[in-house]
N, C-alpha and C positions, 0 to 999 in steps of 0.2 A: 160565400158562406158566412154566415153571423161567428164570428170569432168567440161570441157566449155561449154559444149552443154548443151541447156536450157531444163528441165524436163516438158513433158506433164502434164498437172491435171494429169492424174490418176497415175502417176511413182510420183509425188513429194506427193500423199495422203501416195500412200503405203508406200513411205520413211518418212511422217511426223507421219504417225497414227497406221498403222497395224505393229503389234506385230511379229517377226521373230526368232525363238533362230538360234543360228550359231553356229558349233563344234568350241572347244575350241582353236583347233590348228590353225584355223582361225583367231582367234581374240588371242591370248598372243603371245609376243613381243618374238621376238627371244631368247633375252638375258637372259630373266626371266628361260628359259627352263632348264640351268645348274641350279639356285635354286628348279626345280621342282625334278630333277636328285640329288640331293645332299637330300632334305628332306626324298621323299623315300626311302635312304640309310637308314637313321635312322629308320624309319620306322619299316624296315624289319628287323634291329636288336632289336627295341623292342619288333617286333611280339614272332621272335625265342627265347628271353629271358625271355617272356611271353605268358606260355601254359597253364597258370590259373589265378586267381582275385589274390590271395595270390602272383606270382609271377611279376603280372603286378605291384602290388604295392609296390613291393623292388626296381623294377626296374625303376617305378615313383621315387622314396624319391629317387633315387641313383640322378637320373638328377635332380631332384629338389636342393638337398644339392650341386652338381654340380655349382647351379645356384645362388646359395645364400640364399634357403630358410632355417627355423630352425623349428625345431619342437616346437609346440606351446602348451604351457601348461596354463590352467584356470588363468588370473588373472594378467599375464604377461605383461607390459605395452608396447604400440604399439603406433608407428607417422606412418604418412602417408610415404609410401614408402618401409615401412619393410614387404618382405615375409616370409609369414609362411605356416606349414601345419600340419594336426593331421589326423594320420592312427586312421582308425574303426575297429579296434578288426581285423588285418591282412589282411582283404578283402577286402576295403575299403580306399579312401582316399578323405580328402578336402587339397584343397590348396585357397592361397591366397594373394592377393598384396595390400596392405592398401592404399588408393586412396586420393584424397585431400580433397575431400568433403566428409563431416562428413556420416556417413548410413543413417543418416532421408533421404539424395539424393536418396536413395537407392545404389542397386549392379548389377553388370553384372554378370551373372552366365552362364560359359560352362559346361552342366551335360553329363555327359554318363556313359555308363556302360561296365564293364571290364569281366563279363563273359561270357561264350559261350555254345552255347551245346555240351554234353559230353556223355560220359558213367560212372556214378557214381559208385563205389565197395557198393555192401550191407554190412550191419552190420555185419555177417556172411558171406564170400564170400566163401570159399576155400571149395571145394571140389574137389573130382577123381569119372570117370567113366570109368570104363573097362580101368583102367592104363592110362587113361590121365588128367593132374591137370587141372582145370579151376576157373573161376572166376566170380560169379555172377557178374549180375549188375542193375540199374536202370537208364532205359536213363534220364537225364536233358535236361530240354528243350524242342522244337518243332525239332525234327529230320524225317529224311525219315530214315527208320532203315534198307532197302534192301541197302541202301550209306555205313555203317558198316561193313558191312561183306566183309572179304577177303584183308584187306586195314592192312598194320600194323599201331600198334599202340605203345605209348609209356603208362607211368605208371607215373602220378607226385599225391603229395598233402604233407600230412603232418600225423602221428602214434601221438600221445598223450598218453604216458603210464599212469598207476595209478597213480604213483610216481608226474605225472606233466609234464614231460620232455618231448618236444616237438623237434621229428625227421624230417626235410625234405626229401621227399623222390623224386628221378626223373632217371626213369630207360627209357634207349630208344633213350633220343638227347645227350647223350657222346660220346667221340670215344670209339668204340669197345663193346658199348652198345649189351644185345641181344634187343628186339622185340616182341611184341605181335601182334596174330591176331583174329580174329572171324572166323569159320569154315562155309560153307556154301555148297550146295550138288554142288554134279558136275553134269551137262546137262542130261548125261546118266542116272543118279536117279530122276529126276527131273520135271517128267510130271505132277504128281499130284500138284507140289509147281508150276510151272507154271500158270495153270489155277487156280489160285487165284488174286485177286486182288494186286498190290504192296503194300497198308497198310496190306495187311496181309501173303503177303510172309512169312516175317520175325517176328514172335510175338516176343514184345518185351523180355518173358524171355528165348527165345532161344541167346539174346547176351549176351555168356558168352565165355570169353579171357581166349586161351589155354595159358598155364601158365607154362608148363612140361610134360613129360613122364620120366624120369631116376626113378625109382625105389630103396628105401633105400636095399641097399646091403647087404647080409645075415642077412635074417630080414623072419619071420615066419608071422608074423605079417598082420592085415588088413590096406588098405589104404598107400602103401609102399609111391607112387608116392607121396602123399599130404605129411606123414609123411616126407622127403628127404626136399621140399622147404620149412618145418616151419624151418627146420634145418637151410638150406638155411638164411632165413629172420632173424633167431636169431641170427645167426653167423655176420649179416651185420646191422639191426637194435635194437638190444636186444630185440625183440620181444617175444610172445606168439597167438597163433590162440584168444584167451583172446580178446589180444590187439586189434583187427580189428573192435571191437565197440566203440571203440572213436579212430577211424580216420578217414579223409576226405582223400577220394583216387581217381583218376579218370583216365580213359583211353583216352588219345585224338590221334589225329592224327599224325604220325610221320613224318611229311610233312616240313619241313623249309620252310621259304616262298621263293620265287623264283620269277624273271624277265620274265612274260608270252610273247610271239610273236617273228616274227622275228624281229620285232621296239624296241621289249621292250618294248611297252608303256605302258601296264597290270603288276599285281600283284598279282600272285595267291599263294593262303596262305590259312593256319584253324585260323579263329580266327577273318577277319573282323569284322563280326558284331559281337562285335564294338568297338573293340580296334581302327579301321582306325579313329573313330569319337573322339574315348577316346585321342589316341594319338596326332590329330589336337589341341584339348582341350587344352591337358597339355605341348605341345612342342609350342603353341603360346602363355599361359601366361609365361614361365619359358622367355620367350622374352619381358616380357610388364615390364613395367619401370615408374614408379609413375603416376598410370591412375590417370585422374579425379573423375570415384566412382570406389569403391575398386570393383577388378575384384577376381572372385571365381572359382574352376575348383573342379569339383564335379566327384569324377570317383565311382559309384557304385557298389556294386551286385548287383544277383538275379536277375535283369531282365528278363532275358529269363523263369522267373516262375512267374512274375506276383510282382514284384518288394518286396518281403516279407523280414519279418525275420529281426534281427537287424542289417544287413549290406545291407538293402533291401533301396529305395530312399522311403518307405513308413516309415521307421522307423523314430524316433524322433531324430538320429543321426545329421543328417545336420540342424535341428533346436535348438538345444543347441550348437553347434558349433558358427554358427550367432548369436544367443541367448547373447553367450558369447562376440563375438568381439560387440554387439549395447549394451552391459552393461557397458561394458572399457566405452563409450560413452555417458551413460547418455539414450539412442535412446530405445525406445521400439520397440520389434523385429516386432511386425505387421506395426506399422510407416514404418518401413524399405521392410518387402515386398510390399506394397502396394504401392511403387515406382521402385519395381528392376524387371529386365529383366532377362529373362534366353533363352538361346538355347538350347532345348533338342536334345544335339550331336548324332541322332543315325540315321543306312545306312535308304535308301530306295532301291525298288527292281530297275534293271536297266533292261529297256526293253529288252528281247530280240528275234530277231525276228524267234528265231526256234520253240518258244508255244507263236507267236503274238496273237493267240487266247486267251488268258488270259488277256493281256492288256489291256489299253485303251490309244492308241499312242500319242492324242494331248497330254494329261497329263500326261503322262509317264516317267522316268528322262530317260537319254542318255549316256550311258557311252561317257567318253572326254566333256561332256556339261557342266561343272564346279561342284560344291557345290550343292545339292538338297533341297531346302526347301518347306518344306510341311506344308501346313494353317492347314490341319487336316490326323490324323492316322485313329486306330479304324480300326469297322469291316460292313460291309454293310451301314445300316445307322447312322453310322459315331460313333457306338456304341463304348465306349471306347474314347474317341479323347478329347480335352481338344481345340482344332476347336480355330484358333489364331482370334482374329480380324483385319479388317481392315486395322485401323492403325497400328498395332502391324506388318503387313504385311507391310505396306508404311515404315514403321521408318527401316526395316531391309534393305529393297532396297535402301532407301536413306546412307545408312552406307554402305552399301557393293558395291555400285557403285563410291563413294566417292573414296573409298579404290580399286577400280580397280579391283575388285572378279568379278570373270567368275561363275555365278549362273545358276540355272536353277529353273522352280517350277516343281516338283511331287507328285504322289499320287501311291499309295501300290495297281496297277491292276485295275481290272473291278469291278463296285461296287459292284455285288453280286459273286464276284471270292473268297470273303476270308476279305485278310486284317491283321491289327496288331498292336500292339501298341507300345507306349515306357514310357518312367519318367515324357512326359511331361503332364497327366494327371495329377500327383502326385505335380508337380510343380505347377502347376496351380490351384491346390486345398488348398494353402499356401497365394496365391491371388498373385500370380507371373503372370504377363503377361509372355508369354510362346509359342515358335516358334519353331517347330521340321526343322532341318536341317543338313544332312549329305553326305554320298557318295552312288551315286548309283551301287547295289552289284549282279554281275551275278549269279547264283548259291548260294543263301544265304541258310544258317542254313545248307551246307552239306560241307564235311572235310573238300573240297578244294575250295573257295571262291574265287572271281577274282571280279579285283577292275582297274578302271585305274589311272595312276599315276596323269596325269593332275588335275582330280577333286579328290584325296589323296590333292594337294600342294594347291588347290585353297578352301575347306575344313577350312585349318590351317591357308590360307590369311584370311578366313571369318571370322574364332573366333578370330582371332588377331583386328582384326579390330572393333570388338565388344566391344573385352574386353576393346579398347583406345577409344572407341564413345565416 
């Protein structure tokens, strides 16, 4: 349309009143696109360098220390401007950048959470059946379990012997690594597993990760196959069959993340949700440089079980943390929540139009539509949600439009399709005002997850911008 030409009523209402989202590629600037290409590079080496909670958070404190922060110990005296951070018991991490105004201002807080669903080893895993080693397990998480079988996998976590001594373990993403997979029938055996429902194809204790066949050699003996890999495992971690009840073991997906399309402009990977939220989180504070209130970046467990446990956003961890920096201060810690803001960093679903029947498309996020934020999560009626108000909705818009974020609003599907939660229930049960906001995620909770890069870079623009409000 000629920019001179004078707009009838009804073209200058639509242009001054009605509400329009536009793809993102629409509206961001040419030039911005190399920093969208340069951030998901990182990105995708955090993902592959984190294939669990325990590994995302070596892999945080590496760029944190990077970045100048120190690890903070009770009692340590702090001015404004100094970052720090304190690991939660390996799984777990706060970070933080000491702001100008005192915490009675309150804080900004970016929370997410770093782990994903998996397939957990039982306490007891190893057995052999008719000469083949396998490996119990107990899925974590909300998975489709028919998505498991036949995929390889890898083996990461951690062995803790009697003794104390704690092994990392990660068989699978080396070179020359072998592989694990799930066994599943072939077509030709498989009529009666058909005519079942897909929650129950697969019950969950048929996922168990072939592990071996070699048989211990000239050996009389019962259980040769199992007998050969404890060999195996002693010889490489000092182990004992013993041992496998205090350690955390898990099978994930053998997948690296990789440049989906023929554009590139996707990212498909195991592990978005919500590492893509977690990483936004922590790759735009380790950039924030003496805010006005001190900015916080929260990277959780447990999530995907209902946020528990003492590296769970329900534990008392992140509030003795705070606790601590408003006592350096004088500030009692409810003063301080009772003025700070948080974003509960975690994906929402992204429409897609192959099961549009699930949806509900006005309110839907968009993949390439920017950053998603959603007033409320939960389940049917709104069960679960911590439901933002208002203003809490205005103050976001007014900061993220500021700052030039390509946003969008959605919501997790059709009201009675399901639904789901995140941390900011937990947040806002602290007296945090509290605003869920992240990337919209094609194929969420299954191996290979796809995200687009645009709303990945415009995600990390939004908590950056947060954290400097």
């Amino acid at each position: 349309m000629d920019e001179n030409k004078e707009l009838t009523r009804g073209e200058r209402l639509r242009k001054d009143l009605a509400y329009e989202r536009k793809n993102g590629y629409d509206r961001v600037e040419p030039e911005e696109l190399e920093a969208v290409e340069a951030y998901c590079t990182g990105y995708k080496q955090f993902l592959d360098a984190g294939k669990t909670e325990r590994e995302c958070v070596d892999r945080a404190v590496a760029l944190a220390q990077g970045a100048g922060f120190r690890a903070y110990e009770r009692g340590m005296e702090l001015k404004p401007g100094d970052k720090i951070y304190k690991v939660n018991r390996g799984k777990a991490l706060m970070l933080a950048v000491l702001g100008q105004e005192k915490l009675d201002q309150g804080v900004c807080i970016g929370a997410a959470h770093i782990d994903s669903p998996r397939l957990d080893l039982k306490q007891n895993p190893l057995y052999e059946s008719d000469e083949l080693g396998f490996f119990k397990t107990h899925y974590y998480g909300g998975i489709r379990k028919y998505q498991w079988v036949t995929i390889p996998l890898e083996l990461h976590g951690v062995i803790v012997l009697k003794s104390g001594q704690s092994i990392r373990v990660s068989v699978g993403n080396g070179e020359g690594d072998p592989l694990f997979t799930i066994d599943d029938l072939l077509p030709h055996l498989a009529t009666d597993q058909s005519k079942k429902p897909l929650h129950e194809a697969i019950p969950g204790e048929s996922l168990n990760i072939l592990i071996g066949s070699r048989p211990l050699r000239n050996d009389e003996g019962k259980d040769r196959v199992k007998i050969a890999i404890l060999e195996l495992l002693n010889r490489k971690y000092g182990m004992t069959e013993e041992d496998f009840i205090s350690a955390e073991l898990c099978a994930v997906p053998a997948f690296s993340a990789r440049d989906v399309g023929f554009d590139r402009s996707l990212i498909g990977a195991y592990g978005h949700d919500d590492r893509v939220c977690a990483y936004a989180s922590l790759a735009a504070l380790l950039q924030v440089q003496n805010p006005r209130r001190t900015a916080i970046c929260m990277l959780a467990d447990k999530e995907e079980i209902g946020s528990e446990g003492v590296s769970g956003m329900q534990s008392a961890a992140f509030d003795a943390f705070l606790a601590d920096l408003c006592a350096s201060q004088n500030v009692p810690l409810r003063a301080c929540y009772e003025k700070s803001f948080c974003l509960s960093a975690d994906v929402t679903a992204a429409y897609d139009p192959n099961f549009a029947e699930v949806y509900e498309k006005r309110n839907s996020a968009f993949v390439n539509y920017g950053m998603g934020m959603c007033k409320y999560t939960g389940s049917r009626g709104k069960s679960g949600a911590s439901d933002a108000s208002a203003e809490v909705v205005a103050y976001a818009r007014r900061v993220l439009d500021a700052a030039g974020v390509i946003w969008q609003m959605a919501e997790l599907g059709k009201v009675d399709q399901g639904g789901g939660g995140t941390v900011a229930a937990f947040m806002a049960r602290r007296n945090i005002d509290t605003l869920d906001a992240g990337v919209p995620v094609l194929s969420m909770h299954s191996p290979f997850e796809t995200v687009g890069k645009l709303d990945c870079y415009m995600t990390f623009k939004g908590m950056k911008a947060m954290y400097e409000a």
